[in-house]
C-alpha positions in Angstrom: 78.3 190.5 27.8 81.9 191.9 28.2 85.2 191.0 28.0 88.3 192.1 29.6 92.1 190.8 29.4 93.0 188.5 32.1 96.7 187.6 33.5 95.8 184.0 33.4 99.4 182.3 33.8 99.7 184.4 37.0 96.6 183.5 38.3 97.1 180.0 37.8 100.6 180.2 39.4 98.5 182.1 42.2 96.4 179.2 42.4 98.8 176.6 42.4 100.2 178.2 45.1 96.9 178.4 47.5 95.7 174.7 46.0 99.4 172.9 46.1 97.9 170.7 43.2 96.7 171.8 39.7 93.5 173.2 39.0 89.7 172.1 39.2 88.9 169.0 37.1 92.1 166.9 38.3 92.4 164.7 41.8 91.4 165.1 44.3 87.8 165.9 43.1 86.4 165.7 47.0 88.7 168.5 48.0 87.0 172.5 47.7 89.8 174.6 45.8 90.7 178.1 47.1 89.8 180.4 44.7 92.0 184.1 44.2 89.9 186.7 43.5 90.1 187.6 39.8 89.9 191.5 40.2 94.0 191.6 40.6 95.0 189.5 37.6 92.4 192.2 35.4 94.1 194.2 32.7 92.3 198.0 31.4 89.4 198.7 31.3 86.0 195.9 29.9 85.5 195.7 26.1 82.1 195.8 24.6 81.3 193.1 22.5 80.6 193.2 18.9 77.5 193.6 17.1 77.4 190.0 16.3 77.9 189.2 19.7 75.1 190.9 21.0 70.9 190.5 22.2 69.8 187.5 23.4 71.2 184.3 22.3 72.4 181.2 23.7 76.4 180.7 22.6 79.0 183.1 22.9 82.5 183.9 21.9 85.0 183.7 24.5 88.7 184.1 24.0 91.9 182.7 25.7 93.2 185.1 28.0 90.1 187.0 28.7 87.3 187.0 31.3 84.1 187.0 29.8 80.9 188.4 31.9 77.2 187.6 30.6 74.2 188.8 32.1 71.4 186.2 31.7 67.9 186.5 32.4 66.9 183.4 34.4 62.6 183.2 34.0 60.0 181.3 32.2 59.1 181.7 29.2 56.1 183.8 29.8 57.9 186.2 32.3 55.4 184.1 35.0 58.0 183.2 38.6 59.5 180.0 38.1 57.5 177.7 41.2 61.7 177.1 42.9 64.4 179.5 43.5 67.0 178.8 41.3 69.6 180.5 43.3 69.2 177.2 45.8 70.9 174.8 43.4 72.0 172.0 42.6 73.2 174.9 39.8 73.1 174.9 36.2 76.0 173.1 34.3 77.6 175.4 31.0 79.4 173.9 28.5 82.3 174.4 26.2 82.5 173.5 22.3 86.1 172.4 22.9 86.8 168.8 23.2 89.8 169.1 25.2 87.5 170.7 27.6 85.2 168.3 28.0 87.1 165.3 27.7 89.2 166.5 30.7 86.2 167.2 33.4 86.8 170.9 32.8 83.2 171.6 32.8 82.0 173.8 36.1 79.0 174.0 37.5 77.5 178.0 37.1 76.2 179.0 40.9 72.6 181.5 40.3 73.1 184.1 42.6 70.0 186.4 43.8 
């Protein structure tokens, strides 16, 4: 896991712009946003989490204003090939302890990529 400062009000202005409506988890649900690439709004360099914050576990600290990056190790328990690719979807849903988040539909979907 890392963590690096993000320009998130421009990105969302950026987005707004591209989108011409406000972002994911509002109307019109059937309509694919345009994403910006996130490498532009970045700021310095990555930060290294904490030693709390470290080795495997299953709920991490992320902070407004930051882009968090995890590494996850998707397998069976016993290391044994899962019998699907999970890289073929439907996807994995993650979830936020913040009500607000929830409540408003602003829970996404995490794509597996290969």
């Amino acid at each position: 896991m890392k963590c690096q400062k993000f320009r998130s009000d421009d990105y969302l202005k950026d987005w707004q712009k591209l989108n011409q409506t406000t972002p994911p988890g509002t109307p019109p649900y059937f309509v694919k946003p345009k994403v910006p690439p996130i490498d532009p709004y970045l700021q310095g360099q990555p930060i290294a989490p904490p030693p709390n914050e470290k080795g495997w576990k299953d709920t991490i600290q992320m902070n407004p204003g930051e882009v968090t990056t995890i590494r996850v190790r998707f397998t069976s328990q016993d290391g044994s090939p899962f019998p699907f690719d999970p890289s073929l979807g439907p996807g994995y849903v993650w979830h936020c302890h913040m009500l607000e988040h929830e409540d408003n539909e602003m829970m996404r979907p995490l794509k597996v990529l290969p």
